[in-house]
C-alpha positions as CSV (number, residue, x, y, z in Angstrom):
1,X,0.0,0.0,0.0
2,X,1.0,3.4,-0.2
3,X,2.7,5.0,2.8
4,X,0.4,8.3,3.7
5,X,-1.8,8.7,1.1
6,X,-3.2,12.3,0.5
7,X,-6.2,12.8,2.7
8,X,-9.8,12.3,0.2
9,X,-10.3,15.7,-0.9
10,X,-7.6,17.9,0.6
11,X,-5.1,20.4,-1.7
12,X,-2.7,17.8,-1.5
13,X,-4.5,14.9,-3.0
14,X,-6.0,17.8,-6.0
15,X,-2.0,18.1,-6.6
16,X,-1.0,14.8,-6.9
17,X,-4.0,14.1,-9.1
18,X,-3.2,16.8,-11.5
19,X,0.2,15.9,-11.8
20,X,-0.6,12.1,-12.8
21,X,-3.0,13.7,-15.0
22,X,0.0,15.3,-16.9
23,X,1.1,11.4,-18.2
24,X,-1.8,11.5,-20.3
25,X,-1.1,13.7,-23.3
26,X,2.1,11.7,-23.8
27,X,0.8,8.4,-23.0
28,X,-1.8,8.6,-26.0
29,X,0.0,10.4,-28.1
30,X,3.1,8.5,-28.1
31,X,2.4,4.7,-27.2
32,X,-1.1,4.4,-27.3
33,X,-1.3,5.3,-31.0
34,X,0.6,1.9,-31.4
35,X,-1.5,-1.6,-31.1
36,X,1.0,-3.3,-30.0
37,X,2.1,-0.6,-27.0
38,X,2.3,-2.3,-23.7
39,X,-0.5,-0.8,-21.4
40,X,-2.6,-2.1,-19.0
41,X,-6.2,-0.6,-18.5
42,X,-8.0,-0.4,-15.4
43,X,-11.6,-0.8,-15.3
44,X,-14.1,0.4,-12.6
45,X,-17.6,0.3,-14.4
46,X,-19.5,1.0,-11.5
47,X,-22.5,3.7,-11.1
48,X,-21.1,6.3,-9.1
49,X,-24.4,8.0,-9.3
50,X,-27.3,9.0,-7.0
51,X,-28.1,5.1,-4.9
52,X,-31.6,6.2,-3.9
53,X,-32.3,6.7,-8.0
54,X,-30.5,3.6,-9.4
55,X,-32.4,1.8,-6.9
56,X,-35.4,2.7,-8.8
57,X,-34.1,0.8,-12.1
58,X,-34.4,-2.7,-12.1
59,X,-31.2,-4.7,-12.2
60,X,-29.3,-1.6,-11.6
61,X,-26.3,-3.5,-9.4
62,X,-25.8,-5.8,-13.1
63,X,-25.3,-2.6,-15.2
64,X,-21.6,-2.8,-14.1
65,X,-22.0,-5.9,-17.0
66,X,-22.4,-2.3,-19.4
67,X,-19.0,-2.5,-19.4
68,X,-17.4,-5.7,-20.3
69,X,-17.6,-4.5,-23.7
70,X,-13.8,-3.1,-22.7
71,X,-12.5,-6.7,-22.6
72,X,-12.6,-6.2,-26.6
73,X,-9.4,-4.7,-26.1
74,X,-7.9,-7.4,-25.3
75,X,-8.1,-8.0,-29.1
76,X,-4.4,-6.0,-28.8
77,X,-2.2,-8.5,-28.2
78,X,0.2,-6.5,-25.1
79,X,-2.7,-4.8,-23.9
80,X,-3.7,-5.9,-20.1
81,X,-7.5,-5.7,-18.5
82,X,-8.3,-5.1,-14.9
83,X,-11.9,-5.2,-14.8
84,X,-13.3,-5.0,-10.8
85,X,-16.2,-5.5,-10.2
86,X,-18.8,-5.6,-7.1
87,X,-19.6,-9.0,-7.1
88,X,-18.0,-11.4,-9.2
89,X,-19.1,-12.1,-13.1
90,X,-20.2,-15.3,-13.9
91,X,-17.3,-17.5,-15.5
92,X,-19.5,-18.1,-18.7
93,X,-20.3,-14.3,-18.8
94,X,-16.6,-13.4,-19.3
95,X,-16.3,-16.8,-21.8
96,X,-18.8,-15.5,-23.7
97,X,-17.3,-11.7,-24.4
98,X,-13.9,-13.1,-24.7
99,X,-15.3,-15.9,-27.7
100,X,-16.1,-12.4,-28.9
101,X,-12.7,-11.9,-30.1
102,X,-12.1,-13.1,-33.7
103,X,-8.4,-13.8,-34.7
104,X,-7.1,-13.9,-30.5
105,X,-6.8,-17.6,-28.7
106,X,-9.0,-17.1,-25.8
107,X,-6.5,-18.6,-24.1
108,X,-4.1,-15.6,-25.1
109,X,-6.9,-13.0,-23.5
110,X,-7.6,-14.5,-20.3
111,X,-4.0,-14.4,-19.3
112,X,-4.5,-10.7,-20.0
113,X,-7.4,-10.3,-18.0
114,X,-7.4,-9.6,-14.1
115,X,-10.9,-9.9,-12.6
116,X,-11.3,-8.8,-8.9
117,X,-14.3,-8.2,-7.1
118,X,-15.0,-6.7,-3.6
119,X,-17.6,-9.4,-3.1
120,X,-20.4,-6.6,-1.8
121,X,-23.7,-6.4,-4.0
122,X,-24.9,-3.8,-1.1
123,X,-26.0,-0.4,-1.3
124,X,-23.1,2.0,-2.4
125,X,-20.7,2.6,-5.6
126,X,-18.2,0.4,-6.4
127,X,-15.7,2.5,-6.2
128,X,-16.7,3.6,-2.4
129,X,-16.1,-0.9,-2.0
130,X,-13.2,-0.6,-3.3
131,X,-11.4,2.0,-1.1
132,X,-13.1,0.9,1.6
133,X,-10.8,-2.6,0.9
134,X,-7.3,-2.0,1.6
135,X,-6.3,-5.5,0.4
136,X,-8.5,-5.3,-2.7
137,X,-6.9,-1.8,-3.4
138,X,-3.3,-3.6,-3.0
139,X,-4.6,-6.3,-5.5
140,X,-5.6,-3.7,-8.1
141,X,-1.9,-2.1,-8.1
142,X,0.0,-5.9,-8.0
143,X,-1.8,-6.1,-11.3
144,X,-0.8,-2.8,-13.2
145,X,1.8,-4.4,-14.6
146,X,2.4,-1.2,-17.3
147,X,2.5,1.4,-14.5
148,X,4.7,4.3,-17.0
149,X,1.4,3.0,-19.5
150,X,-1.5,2.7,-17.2
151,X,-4.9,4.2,-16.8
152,X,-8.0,4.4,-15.3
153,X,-11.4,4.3,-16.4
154,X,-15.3,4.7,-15.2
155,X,-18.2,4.8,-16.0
156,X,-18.5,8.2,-14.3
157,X,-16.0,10.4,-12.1
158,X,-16.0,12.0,-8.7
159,X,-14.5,12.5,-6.1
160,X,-14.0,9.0,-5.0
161,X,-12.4,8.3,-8.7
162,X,-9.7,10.8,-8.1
163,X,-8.8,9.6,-4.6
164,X,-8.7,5.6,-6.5
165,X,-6.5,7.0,-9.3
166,X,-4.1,8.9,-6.7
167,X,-3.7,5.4,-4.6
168,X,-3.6,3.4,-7.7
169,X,-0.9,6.2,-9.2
170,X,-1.9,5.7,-12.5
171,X,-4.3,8.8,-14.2
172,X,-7.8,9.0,-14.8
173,X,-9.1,9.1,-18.2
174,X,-12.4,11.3,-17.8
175,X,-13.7,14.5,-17.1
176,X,-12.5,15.8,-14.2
177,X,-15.1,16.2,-11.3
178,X,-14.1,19.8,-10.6
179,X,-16.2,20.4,-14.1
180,X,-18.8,17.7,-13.6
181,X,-21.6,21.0,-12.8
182,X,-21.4,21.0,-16.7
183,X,-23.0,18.1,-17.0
184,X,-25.5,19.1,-14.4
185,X,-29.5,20.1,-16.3
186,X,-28.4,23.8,-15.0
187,X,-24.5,23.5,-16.3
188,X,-26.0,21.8,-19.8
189,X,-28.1,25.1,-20.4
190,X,-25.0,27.4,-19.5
191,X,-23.3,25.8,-22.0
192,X,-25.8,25.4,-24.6
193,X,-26.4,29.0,-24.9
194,X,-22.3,29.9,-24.8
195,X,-22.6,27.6,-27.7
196,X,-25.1,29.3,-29.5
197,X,-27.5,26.0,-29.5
198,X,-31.5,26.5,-29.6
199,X,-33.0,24.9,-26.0
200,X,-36.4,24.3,-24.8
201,X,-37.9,27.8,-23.1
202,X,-36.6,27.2,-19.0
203,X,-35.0,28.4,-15.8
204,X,-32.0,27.0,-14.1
205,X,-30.3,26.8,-10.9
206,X,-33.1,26.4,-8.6
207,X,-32.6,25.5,-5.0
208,X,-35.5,24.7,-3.2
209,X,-39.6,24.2,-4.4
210,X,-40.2,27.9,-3.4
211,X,-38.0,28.9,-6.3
212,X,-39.4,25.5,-8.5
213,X,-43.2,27.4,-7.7
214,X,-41.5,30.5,-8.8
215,X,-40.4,29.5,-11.5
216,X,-43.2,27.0,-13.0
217,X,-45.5,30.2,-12.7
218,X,-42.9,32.3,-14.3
219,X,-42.5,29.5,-17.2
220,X,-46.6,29.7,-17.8
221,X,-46.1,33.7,-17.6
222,X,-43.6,33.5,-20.7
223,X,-45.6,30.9,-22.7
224,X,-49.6,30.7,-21.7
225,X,-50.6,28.3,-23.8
226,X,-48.0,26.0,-22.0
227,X,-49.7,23.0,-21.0
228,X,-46.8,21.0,-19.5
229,X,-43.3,21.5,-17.6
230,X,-40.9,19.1,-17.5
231,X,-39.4,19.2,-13.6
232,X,-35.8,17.9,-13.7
233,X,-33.6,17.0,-10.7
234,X,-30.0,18.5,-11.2
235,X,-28.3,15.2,-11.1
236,X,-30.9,12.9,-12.4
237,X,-30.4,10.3,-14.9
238,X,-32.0,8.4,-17.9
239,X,-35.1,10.0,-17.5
240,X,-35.6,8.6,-13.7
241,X,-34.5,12.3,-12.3
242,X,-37.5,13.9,-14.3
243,X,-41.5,14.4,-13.7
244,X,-44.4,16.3,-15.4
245,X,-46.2,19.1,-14.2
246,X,-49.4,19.4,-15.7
247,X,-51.0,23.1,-16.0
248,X,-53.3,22.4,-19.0
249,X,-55.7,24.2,-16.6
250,X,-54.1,27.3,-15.1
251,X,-54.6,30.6,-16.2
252,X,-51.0,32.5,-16.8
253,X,-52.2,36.0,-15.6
254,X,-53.8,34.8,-12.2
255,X,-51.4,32.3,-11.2
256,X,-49.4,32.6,-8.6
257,X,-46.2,30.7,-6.6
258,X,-48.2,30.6,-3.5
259,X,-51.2,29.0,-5.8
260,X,-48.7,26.5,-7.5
261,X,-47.4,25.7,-3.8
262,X,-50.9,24.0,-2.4
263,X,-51.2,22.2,-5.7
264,X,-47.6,20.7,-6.1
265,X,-48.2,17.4,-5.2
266,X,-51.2,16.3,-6.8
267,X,-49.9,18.1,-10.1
268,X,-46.7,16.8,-10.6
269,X,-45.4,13.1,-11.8
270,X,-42.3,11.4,-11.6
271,X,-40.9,9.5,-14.3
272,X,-39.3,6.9,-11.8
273,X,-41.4,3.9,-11.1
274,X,-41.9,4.0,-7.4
275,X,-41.3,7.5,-6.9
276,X,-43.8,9.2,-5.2
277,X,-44.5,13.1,-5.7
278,X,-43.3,13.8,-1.6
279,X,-40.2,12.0,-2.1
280,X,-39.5,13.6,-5.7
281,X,-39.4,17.2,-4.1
282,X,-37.2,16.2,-1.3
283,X,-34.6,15.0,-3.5
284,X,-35.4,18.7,-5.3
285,X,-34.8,20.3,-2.0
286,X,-31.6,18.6,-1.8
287,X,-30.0,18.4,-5.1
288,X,-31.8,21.1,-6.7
289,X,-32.8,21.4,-10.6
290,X,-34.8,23.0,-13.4
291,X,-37.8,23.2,-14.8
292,X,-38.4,23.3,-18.8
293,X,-41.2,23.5,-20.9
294,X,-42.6,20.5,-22.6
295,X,-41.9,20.5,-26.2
296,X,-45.4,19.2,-28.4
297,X,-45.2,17.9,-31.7
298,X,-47.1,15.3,-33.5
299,X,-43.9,13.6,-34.9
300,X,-41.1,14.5,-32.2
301,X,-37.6,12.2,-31.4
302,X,-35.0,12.1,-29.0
303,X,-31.5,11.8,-30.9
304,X,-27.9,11.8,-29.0
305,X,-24.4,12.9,-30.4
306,X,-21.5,10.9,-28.7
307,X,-18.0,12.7,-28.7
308,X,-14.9,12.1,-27.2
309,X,-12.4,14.7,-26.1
310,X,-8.9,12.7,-26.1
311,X,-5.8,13.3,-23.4
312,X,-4.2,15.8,-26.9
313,X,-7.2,18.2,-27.0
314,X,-8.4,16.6,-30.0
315,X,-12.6,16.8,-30.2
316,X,-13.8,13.1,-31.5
317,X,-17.1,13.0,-33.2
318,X,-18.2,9.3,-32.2
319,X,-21.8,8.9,-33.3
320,X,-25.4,10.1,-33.6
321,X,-28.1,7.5,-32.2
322,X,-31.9,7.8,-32.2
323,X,-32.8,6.7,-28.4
324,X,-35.9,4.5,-27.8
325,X,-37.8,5.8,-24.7
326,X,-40.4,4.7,-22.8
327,X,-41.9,5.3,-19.0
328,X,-45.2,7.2,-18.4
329,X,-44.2,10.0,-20.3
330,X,-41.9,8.8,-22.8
331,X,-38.3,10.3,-21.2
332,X,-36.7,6.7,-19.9
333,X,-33.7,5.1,-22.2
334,X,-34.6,2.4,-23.0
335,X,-32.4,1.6,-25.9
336,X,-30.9,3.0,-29.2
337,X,-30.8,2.8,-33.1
338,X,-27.7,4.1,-34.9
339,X,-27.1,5.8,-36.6
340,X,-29.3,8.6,-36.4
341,X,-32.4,9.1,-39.4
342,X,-30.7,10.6,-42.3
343,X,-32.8,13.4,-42.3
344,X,-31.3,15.3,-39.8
345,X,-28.5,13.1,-38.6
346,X,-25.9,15.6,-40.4
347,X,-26.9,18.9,-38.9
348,X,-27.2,17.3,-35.5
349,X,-23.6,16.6,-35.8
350,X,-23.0,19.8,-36.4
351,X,-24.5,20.7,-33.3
352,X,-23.3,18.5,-31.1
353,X,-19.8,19.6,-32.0
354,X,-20.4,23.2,-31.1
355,X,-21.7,21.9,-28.1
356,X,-18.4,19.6,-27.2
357,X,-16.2,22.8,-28.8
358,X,-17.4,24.8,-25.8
359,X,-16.8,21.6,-23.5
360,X,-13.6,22.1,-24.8
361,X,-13.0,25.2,-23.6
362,X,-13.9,24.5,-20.1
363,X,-11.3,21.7,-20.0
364,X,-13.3,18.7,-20.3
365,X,-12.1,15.2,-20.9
366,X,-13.0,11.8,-21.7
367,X,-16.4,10.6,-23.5
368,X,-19.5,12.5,-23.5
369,X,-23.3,12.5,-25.2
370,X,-25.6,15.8,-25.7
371,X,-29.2,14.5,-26.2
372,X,-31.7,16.4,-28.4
373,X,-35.5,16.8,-28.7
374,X,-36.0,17.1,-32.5
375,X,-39.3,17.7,-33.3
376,X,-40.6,18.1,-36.7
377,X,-42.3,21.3,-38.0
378,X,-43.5,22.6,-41.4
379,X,-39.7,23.7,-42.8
380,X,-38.1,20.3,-41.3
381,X,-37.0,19.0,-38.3
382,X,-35.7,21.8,-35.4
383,X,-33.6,20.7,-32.7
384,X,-33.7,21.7,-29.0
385,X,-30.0,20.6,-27.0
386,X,-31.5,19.6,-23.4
387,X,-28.8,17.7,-21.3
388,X,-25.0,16.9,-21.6
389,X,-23.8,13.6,-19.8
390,X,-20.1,13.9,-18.9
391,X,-19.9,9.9,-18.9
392,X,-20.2,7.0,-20.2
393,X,-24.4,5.5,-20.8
394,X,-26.5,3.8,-22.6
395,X,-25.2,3.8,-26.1
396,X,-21.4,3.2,-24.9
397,X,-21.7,-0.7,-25.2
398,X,-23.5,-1.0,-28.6
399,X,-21.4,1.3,-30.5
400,X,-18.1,-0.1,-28.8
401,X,-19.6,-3.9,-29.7
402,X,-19.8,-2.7,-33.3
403,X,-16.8,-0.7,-33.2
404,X,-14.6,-3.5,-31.7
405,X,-16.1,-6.8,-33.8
406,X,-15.9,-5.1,-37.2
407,X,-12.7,-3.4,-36.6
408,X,-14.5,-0.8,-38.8
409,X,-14.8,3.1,-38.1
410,X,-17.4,5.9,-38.0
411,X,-17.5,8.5,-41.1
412,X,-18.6,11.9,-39.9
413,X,-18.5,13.5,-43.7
414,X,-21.6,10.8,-44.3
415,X,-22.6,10.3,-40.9
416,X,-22.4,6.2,-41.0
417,X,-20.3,3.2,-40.0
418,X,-17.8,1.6,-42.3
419,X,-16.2,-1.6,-42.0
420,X,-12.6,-2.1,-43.6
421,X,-13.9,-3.1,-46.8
422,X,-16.2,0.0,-46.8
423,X,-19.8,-1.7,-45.9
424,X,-21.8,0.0,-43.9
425,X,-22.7,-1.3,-40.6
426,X,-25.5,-0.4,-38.2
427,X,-27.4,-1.8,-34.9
428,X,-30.8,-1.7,-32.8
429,X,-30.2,-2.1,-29.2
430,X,-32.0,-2.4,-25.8
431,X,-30.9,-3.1,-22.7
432,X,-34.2,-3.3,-21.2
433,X,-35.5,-6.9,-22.8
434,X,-37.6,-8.0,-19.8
435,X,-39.9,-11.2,-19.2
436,X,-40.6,-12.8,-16.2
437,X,-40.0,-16.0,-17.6
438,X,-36.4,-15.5,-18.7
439,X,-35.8,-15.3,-14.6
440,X,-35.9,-19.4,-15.3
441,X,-32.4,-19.4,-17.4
442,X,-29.4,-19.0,-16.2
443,X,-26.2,-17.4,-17.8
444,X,-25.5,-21.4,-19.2
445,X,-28.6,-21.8,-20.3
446,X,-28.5,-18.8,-22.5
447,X,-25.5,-19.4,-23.7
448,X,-27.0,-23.2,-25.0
449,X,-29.9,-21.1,-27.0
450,X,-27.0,-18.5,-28.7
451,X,-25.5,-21.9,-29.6
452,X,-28.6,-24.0,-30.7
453,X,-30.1,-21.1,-32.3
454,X,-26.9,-19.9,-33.9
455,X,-27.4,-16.7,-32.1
456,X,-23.8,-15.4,-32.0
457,X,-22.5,-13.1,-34.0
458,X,-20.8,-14.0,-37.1
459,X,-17.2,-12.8,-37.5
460,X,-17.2,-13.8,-41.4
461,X,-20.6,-11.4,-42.1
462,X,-19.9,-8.9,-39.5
463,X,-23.2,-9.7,-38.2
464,X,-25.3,-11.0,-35.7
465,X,-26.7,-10.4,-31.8
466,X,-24.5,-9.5,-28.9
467,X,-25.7,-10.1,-25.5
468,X,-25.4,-8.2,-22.3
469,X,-26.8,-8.0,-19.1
470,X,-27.0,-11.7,-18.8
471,X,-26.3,-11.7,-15.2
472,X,-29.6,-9.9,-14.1
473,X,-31.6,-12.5,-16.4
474,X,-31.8,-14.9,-14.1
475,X,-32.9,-12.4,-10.8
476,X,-34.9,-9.7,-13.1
477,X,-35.6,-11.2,-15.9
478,X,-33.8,-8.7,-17.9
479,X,-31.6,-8.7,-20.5
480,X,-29.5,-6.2,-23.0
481,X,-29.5,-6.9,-27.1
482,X,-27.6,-5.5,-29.7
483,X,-28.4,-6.4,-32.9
484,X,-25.6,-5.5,-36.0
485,X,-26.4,-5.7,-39.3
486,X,-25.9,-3.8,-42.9
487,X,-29.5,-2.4,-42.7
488,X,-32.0,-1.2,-39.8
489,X,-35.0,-3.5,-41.2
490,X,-32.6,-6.4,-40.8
491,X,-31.2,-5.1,-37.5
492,X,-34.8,-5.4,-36.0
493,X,-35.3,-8.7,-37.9
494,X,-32.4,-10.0,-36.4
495,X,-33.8,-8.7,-32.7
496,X,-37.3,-10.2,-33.3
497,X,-35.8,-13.1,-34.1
498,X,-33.4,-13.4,-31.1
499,X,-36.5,-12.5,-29.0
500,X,-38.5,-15.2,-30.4
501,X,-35.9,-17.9,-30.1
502,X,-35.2,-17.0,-26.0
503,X,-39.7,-16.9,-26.0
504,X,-39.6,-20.0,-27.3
505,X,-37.4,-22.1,-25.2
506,X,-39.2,-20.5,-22.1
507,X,-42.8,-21.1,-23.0
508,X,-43.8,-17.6,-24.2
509,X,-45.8,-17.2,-26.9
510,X,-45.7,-14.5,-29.7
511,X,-48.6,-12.8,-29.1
512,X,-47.2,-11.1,-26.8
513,X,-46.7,-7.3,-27.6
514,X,-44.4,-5.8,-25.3
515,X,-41.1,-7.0,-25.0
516,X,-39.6,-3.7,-22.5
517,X,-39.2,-3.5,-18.9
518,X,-41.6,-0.7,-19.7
519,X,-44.7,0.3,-22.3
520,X,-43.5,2.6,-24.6
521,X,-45.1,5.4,-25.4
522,X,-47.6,5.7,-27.9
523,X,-46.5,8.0,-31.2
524,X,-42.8,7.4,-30.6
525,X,-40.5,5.2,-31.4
526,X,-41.0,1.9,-30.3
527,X,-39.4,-1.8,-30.5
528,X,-40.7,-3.8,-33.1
529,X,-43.7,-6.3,-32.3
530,X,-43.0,-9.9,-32.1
């Protein structure tokens, strides 16, 4: 262990992390650009978000799984994996990424992957576990073997990330938590408008539900005919952090905070299964948020840009995604096609990279998203930018799965995915495929049905279905898809077909509709019927 660390948060911990942060530049730009640089890669793919929310989302301890998309690096032949975990991954689990890797003995990858758990499913982030275990923490650093070539990465950084990079002494590649209030719903506004990016009519920065009734009132004021707000919690995430507040009803001359105050409850509704309106404003009295209004439209979709700013400065355009949501309202991920519809998949680029330009300038690093309402109006489609997520999400797994398998590469002057021998690629994915009855497999048992039903994906076509999630199949019923083909009708064939196979082998029929851990809203986009 280290003698004396740097106390969690003091001036001296700050310096030390800033000075490991320094190897970065270097590291990328001078052996990472080589495949077969020795580095090792540390992994910490846990949640280091708000408990009390991911405890709403079902199987929200297995979405560490999310990540084991970063064992496809072991497809570089000197390149080491530490992947820690909070409990430990099912052997087949791991078997069945590393089968994943065409052209590399699996035999040659496992000897280049450390796994390490801290054996605690409890409450918490994993990263909290992990420091929290002194002999663990020992374990992590006896397995950088690269230490002048090491780094780590997360899902999402704070606080705790820079105190695990300072006792690990390697650096952390993401954005550094002394920005992260950009990627609050008040920082994403502040940086919308210094990027000159149209956003939904709103008001930031509130503090308690005196200033949310202040503010909702205000909101119908500046827009009478407003009919809905959207109520966001400062920190909140895929949707869960959100609720309506319905004022179809209220007149905008009359109305008034202290009016708004008696009717609070009974008028507003969270997003978050399970959520009640009481407990949703006392999470806004302690983290705070925004209020926006609701954007209507007939034909109305919810694309994402992904970007990457890399250790040189260098701004990455990644990809553009149409996400799939669902929930009461229509504002929970539930999955994602790519690449965005042609139609306006070009011009959100464009914005997105003004967006990540001014992220930029503020210093940030590491991968990010902007989501978009887009809503379509008589002279095309017009945009709205309404949240920046300074992490990793939804879309990191599917796009790295098709990144990795086809060794291929995105082309931002057309906007699509090109393998080497300049076919274009693209996926539908989900990672909330729910039915009871898949509670009755286990990880070995789906594996049988990729086998029998010829399931996997194909190396040879550049193809097929890749699986995630599989450990919270058997305790939620849940699973995560991505389907990869040359063509979105065949991508969703693909998925029905995957679907139907699992149905099938547990006794479900087809005429069953809904294949989501929730309904999708009606009018949007929605997963294909079986």
């Amino acid at each position: 262990m280290i003698d004396g660390p740097p106390q969690p948060g003091s001036a001296q911990e700050r310096a030390v992390f800033l000075e490991l942060q320094e190897r970065l530049a270097p590291m990328f730009r001078d052996r990472y650009a080589d495949p077969l640089a020795e580095r090792t890669v540390v992994v910490i793919p846990g949640l280091s978000l708000d408990q009390e929310t991911l405890g709403l989302i079902a199987g929200a301890r297995y979405y560490e799984e999310r990540q084991l998309s970063m064992l496809m690096l072991l497809r570089l032949p000197r390149t080491r994996v530490v992947f820690v975990t909070s409990m430990p991954v099912d052997p087949v689990i791991v078997d069945y990424y590393l089968s994943l890797l065409s052209g590399v003995p699996s035999g040659h990858a496992r000897r280049r992957l450390t796994l390490l758990s801290a054996y605690d499913g409890g409450p918490g982030s994993l990263t909290s576990k992990i420091l929290s275990r002194p002999r663990l923490l020992e374990r992590i650093r006896d397995a950088i073997v690269h230490r002048d070539a090491a780094h780590l990465t997360c899902f999402n950084a704070t606080a705790d990330e820079i105190t695990l990079a300072v006792r690990l002494a390697i650096p952390l590649y993401a954005c550094d938590p002394a920005l992260g209030w950009l990627g609050t719903k008040s920082g994403s506004r502040q940086v919308f408008r210094e990027a000159g990016v149209e956003l939904p009519e709103g008001i930031e920065y509130l503090r308690s539900t005196l200033e949310l009734t202040e503010a909702l009132a205000e909101l119908k004021r500046r827009q009478p005919r407003l009919r809905r707000a959207v109520v966001k919690l400062e920190e909140g995430f895929s949707g869960e952090g959100n609720a309506i507040f319905d004022m179809h009803d209220l007149s905008a001359p009359s109305l008034s905070p202290a009016q708004l105050a008696t009717e609070l409850s009974q008028r507003l509704h969270p997003e978050a299964d399970g959520l009640s309106p009481k407990q949703f404003l006392a999470k806004f009295e302690t983290m705070g948020g925004i209020v926006e209004a609701w954007l209507e439209g007939a034909e109305k979709r919810s694309p994402s840009v992904q970007m990457r700013i890399t250790p040189t400065g260098e701004l990455e355009l990644i990809s553009t995604h149409d996400q799939l949501l669902g929930g009461h309202s229509g504002q929970v991920f539930l999955g994602s096609t790519f690449p965005a519809d042609e139609r306006y998949r070009l011009t959100l680029q464009a914005l997105g990279l003004r967006v990540g330009e001014a992220l930029r300038d503020h210093g940030v690093l590491g991968r990010f998203s902007v989501d978009f309402i887009t809503v379509q109006e008589k002279a095309g489609w017009r945009h709205h930018a309404i949240e920046v997520n300074l992490r990793k999400g939804g879309t990191t797994l599917p796009f790295q799965m098709l990144q990795f398998l086809t060794a291929g590469q995105y082309d931002s002057q057309l906007g699509v995915f090109l393998t080497p021998t300049g076919q274009q690629r693209v996926y539908f994915a989900t990672d909330n495929l729910c039915r009871d009855e898949y509670r009755r497999l286990t990880p070995e048992d789906l594996v049988d049905i990729i086998v029998a039903q010829r399931l996997h994906f194909d190396a040879t076509r550049q193809q097929g279905i890749v699986f995630s999630l599989i450990g919270a199949m058997s305790e939620f019923g849940k699973l995560g898809v991505v389907s990869i083909s040359d063509s979105p009708e065949h991508a969703q064939a693909q998925y029905r077909r995957a679907v139907a196979a699992i149905d099938h082998e547990v006794g479900v029929t087809n005429d069953r509709m809904s294949v989501t851990c929730r309904d999708e809203t009606p009018g949007r986009q929605e997963y294909p019927p079986l």
